[in-house]
SERO-4910 file (N, C-alpha, C, O; in steps of 0.05 Angstrom, whole numbers):
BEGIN
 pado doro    nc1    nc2    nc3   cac1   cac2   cac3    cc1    cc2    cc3    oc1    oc2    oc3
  Unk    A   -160    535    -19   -176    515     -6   -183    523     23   -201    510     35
  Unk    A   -168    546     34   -176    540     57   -200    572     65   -197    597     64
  Unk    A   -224    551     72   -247    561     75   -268    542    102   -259    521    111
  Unk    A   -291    551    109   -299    540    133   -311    516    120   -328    505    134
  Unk    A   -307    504     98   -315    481     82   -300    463     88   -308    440     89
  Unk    A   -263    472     98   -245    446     87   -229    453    122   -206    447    126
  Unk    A   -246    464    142   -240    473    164   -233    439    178   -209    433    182
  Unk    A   -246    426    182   -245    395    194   -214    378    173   -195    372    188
  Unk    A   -211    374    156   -197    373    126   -166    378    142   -148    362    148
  Unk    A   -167    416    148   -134    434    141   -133    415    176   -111    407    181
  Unk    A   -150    410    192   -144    406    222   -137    380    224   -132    373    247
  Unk    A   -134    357    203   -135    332    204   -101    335    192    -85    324    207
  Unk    A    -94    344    177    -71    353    159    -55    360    182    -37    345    188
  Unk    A    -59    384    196    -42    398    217    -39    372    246    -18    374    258
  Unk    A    -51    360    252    -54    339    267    -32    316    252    -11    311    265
  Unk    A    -35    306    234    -10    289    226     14    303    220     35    290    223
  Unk    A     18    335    209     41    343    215     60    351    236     84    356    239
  Unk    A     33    349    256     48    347    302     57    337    302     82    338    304
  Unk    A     37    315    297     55    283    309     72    271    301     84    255    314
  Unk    A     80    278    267    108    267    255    121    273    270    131    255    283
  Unk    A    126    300    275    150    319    291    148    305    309    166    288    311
  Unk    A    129    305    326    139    296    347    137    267    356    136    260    380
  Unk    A    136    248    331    136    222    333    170    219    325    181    202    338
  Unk    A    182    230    309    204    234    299    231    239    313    253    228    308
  Unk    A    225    262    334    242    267    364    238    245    381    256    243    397
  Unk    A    217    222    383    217    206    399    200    178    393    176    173    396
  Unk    A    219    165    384    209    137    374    198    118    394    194     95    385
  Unk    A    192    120    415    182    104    434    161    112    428    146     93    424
  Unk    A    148    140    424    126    149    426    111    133    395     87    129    397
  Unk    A    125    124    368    115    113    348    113     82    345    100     69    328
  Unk    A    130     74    366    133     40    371    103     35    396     95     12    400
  Unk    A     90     59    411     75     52    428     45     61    410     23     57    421
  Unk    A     47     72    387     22     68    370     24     61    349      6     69    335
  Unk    A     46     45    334     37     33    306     22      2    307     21    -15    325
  Unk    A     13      2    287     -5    -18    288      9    -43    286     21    -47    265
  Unk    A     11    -63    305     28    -82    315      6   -112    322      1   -120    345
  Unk    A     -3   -121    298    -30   -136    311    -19   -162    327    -33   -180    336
  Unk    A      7   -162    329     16   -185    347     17   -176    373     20   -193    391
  Unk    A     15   -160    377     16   -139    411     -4   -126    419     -7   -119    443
  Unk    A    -21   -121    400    -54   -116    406    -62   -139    420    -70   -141    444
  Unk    A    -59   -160    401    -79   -183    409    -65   -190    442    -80   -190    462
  Unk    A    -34   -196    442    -23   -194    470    -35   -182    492    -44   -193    511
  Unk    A    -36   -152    487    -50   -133    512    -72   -114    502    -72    -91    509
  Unk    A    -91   -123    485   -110   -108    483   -101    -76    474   -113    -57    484
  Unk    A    -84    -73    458    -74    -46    449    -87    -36    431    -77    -23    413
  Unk    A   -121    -43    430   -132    -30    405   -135    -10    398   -150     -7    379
  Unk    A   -121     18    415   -122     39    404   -106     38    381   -114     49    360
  Unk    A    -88     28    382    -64     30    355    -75     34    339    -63     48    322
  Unk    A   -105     26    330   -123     18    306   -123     52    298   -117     65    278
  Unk    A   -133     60    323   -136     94    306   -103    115    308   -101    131    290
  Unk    A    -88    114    323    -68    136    333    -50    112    308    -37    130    297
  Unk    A    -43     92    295    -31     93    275    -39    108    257    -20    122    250
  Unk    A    -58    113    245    -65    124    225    -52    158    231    -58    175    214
  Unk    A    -39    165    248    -30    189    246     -3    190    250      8    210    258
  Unk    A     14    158    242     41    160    239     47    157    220     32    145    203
  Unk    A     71    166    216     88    156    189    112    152    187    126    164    203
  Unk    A    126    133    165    153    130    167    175    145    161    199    140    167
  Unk    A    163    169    146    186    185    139    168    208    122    143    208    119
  Unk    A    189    231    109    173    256    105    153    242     73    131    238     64
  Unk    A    168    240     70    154    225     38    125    217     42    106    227     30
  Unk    A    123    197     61    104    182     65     83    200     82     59    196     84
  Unk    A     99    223     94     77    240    107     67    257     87     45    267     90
  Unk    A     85    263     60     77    286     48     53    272     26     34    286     18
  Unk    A     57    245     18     43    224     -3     10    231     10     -7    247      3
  Unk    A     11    214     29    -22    218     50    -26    245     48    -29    249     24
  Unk    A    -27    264     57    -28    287     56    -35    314     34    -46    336     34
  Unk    A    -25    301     21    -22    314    -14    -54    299    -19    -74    313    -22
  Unk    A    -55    274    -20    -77    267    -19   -102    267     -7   -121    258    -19
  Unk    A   -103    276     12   -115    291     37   -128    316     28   -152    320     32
  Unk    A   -109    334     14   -117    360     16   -128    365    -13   -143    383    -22
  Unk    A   -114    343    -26   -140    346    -55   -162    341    -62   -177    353    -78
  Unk    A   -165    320    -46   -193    311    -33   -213    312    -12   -236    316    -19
  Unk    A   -208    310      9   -213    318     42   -235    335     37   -258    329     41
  Unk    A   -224    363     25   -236    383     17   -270    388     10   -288    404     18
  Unk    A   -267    363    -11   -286    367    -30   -306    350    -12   -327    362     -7
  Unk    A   -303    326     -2   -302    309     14   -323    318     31   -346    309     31
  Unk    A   -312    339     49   -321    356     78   -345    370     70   -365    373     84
  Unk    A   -341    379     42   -353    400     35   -386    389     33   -406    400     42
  Unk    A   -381    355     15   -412    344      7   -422    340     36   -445    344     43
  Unk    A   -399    329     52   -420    325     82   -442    355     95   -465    356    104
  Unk    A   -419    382     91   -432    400     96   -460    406     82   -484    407     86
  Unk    A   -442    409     65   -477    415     41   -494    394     48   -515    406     45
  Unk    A   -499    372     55   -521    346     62   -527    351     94   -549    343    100
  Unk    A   -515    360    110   -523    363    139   -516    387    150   -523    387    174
  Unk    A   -503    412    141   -507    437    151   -478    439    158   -464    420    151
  Unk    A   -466    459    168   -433    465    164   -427    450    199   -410    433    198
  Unk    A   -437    455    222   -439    434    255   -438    413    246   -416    403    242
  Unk    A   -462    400    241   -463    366    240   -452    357    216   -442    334    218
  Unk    A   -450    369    193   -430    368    168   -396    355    177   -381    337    167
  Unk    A   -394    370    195   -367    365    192   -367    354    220   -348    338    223
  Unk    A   -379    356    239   -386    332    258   -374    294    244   -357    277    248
  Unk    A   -399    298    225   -403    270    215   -380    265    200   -369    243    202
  Unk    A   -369    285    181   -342    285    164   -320    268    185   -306    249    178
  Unk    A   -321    277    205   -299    266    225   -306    243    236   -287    227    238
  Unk    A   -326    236    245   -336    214    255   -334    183    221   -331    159    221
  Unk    A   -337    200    202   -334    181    176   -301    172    185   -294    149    190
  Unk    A   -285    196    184   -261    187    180   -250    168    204   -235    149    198
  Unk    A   -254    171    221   -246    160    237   -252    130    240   -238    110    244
  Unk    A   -284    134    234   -295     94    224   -272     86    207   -253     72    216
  Unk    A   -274     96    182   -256     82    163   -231     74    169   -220     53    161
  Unk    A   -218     97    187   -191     90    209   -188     70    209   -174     54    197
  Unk    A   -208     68    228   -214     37    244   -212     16    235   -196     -2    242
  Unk    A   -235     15    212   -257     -5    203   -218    -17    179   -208    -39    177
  Unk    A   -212     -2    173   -188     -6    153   -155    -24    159   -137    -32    143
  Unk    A   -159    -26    193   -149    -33    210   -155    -58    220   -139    -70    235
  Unk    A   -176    -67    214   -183    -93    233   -177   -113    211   -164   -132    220
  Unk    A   -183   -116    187   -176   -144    173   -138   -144    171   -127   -162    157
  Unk    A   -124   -126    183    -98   -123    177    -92   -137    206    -74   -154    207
  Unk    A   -104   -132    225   -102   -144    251   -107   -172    253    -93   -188    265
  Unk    A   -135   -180    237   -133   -216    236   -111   -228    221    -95   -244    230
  Unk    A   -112   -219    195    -92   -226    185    -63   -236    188    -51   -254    176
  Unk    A    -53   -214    218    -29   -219    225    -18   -214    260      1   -204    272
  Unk    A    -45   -230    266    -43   -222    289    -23   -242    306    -11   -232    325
  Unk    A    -21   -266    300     -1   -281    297     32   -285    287     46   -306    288
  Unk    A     38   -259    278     59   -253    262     78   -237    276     70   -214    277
  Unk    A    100   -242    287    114   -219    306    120   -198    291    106   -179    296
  Unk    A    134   -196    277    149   -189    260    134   -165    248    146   -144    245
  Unk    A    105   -167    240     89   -139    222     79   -122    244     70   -127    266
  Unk    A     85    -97    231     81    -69    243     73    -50    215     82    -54    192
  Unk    A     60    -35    220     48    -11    201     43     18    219     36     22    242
  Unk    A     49     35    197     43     67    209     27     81    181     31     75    158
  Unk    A     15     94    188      7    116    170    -24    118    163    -36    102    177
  Unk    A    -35    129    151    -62    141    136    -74    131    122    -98    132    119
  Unk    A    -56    119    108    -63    105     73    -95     87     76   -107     81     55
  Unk    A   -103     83     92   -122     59     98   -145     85     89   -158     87     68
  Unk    A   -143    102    110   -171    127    113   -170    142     85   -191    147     73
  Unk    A   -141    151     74   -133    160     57   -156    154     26   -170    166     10
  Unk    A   -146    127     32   -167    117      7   -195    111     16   -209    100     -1
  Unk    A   -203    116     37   -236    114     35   -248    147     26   -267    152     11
  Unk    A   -232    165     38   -231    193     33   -236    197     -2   -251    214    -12
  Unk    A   -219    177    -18   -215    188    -47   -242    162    -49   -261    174    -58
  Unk    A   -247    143    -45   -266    136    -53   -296    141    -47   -314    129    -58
  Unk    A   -298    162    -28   -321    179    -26   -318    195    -49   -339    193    -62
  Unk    A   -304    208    -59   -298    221    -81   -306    215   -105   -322    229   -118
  Unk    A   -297    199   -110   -291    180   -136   -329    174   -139   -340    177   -161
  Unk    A   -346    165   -115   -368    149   -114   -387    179   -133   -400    179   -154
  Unk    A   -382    207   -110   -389    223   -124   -379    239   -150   -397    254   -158
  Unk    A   -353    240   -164   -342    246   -180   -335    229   -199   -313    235   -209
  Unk    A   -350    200   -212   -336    189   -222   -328    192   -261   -326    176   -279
  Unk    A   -327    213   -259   -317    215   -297   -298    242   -286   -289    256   -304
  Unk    A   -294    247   -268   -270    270   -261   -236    254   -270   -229    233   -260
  Unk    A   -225    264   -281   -200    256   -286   -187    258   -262   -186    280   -250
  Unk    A   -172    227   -250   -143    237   -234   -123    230   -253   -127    218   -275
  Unk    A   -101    238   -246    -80    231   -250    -58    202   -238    -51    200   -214
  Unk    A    -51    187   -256    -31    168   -246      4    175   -252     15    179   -273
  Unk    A     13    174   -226     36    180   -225     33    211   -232     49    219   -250
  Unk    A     17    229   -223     10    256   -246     19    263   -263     31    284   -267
  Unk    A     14    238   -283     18    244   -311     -5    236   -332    -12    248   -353
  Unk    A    -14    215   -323    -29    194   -340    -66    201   -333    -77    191   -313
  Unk    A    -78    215   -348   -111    221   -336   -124    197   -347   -123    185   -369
  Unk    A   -138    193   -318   -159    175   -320   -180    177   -310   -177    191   -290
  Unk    A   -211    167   -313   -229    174   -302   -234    160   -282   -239    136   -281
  Unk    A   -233    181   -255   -235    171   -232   -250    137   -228   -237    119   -218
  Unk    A   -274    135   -237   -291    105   -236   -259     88   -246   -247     78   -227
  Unk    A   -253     87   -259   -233     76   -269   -211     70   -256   -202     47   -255
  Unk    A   -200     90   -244   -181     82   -215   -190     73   -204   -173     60   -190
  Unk    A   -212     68   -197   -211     53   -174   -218     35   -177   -214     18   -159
  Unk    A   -227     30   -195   -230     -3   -198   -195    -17   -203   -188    -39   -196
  Unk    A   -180      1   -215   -156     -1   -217   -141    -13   -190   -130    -34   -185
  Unk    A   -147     18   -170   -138     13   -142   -139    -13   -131   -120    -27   -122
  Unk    A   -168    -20   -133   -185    -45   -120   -166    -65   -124   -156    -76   -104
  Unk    A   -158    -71   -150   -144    -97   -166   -113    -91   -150   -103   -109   -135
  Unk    A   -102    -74   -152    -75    -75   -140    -78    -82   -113    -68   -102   -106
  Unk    A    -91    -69    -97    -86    -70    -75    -99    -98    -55   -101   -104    -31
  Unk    A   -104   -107    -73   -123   -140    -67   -102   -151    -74    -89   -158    -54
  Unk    A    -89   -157    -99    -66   -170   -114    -44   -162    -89    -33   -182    -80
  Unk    A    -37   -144    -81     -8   -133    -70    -16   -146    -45      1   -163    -38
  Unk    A    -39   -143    -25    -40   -148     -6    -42   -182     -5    -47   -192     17
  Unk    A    -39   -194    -22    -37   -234    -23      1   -233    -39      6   -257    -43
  Unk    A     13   -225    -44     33   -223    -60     58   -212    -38     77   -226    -30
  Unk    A     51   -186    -32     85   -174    -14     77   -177      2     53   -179      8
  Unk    A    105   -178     20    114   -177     43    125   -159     56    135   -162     78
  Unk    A    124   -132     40    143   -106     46    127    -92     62    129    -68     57
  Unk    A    110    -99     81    107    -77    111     87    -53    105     78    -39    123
  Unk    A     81    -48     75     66    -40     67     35    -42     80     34    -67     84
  Unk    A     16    -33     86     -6    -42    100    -28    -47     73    -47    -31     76
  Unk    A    -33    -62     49    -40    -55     25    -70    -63     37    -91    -51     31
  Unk    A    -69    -85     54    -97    -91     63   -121    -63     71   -145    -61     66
  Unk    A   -102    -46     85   -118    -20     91   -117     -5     65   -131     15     62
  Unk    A   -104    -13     51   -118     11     27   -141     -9     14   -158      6      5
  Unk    A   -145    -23     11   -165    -38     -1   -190    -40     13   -212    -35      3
  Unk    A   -186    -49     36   -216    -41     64   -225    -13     63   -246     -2     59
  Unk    A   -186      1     70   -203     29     76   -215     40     46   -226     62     50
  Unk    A   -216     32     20   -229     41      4   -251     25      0   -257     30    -24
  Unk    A   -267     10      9   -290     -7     12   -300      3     31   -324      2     27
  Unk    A   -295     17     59   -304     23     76   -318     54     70   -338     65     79
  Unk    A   -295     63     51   -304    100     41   -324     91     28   -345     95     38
  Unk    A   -325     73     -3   -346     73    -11   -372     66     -3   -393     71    -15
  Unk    A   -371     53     21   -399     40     41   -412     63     49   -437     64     48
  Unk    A   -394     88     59   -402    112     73   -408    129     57   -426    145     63
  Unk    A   -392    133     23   -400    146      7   -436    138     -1   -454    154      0
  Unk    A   -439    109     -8   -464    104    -23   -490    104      6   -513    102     -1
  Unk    A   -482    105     37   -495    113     49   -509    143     45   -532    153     46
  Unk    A   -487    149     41   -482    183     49   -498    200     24   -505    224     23
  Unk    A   -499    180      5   -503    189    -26   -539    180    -25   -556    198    -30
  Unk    A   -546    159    -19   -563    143    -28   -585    139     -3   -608    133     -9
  Unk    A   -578    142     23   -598    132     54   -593    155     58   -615    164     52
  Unk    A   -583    170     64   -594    201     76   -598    219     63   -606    241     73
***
């Protein structure tokens, strides 16, 4: 995979494997960017919205995002290149990801902005707008569930959609499920832009 296609992709990957490390040697440094929408709203901390998305709680959870990242990302970077040239290609590739960051971040913030107690770290939000750019262009490609079970991508995600709507009104486990559900509404907004207006 690694080629000047998935160049923006391996640099997004190597960027959340810094900052584990070195979110990991020093936890002040991960308590002063996880996403905390009761302490945003307090002091205006809306960066959290983007520098969470490059924490995580442990190796698992770094290696989950990531794995996912690099199966996708790829292919991902590649359609932006091929549609705008390999500069503004991956210009815009990054400027996508980063919206979705965002954009995956803010209904998790109304939601609980009121709430002392919730905090979130990690990717998962961007994660799934990433595979649902994918999915928008790939959709009869088999993924795998639990990598065992093939299904056709259109199919997951409508799958995804249902869980992560359901989980995000249901638990309480700190999970951020709201960003996987935005941030895969937000990929597909950019996908069917990206596919369909330019």
């Amino acid at each position: 995979m690694i080629d000047g296609n998935t160049l923006m992709t391996l640099s997004l990957i190597l960027a959340n494997v810094a900052l584990y490390f070195i979110t990991s040697a020093n936890p002040k440094i991960m308590d002063a960017c996880k996403h905390y929408p009761y302490l945003e709203k307090q002091d205006k901390s809306y960066y959290r919205w983007l520098l969470s998305g490059f924490m995580h709680a442990n190796l698992m959870h770094l290696f989950l995002n990531l794995f996912v990242l690099y199966q996708f990302g790829g292919t991902v970077e590649a359609i932006f290149k091929g549609r705008f040239g390999f500069l503004t290609g991956g210009v815009f590739f990054l400027l996508t990801y980063f919206m979705i960051l965002i954009l995956s971040g803010i209904p998790t913030y109304i939601k609980h902005q009121n709430n002392r107690r919730y905090a979130s770290v990690g990717a998962s939000g961007v994660i799934s707008g990433i595979l649902f750019i994918y999915i928008l262009y790939f959709p009869t490609n088999l993924l795998f569930i639990l990598g065992l079970v093939p299904i056709p991508a259109f199919l997951f995600g409508i799958l995804y959609l249902y869980f992560s709507k359901w989980a995000s009104g249901r638990y309480d486990d700190m999970i951020d499920h709201d960003a996987h559900y935005y941030g895969a509404l937000a990929g597909l907004l950019a996908g069917i832009t990206l596919k369909f207006i330019f």
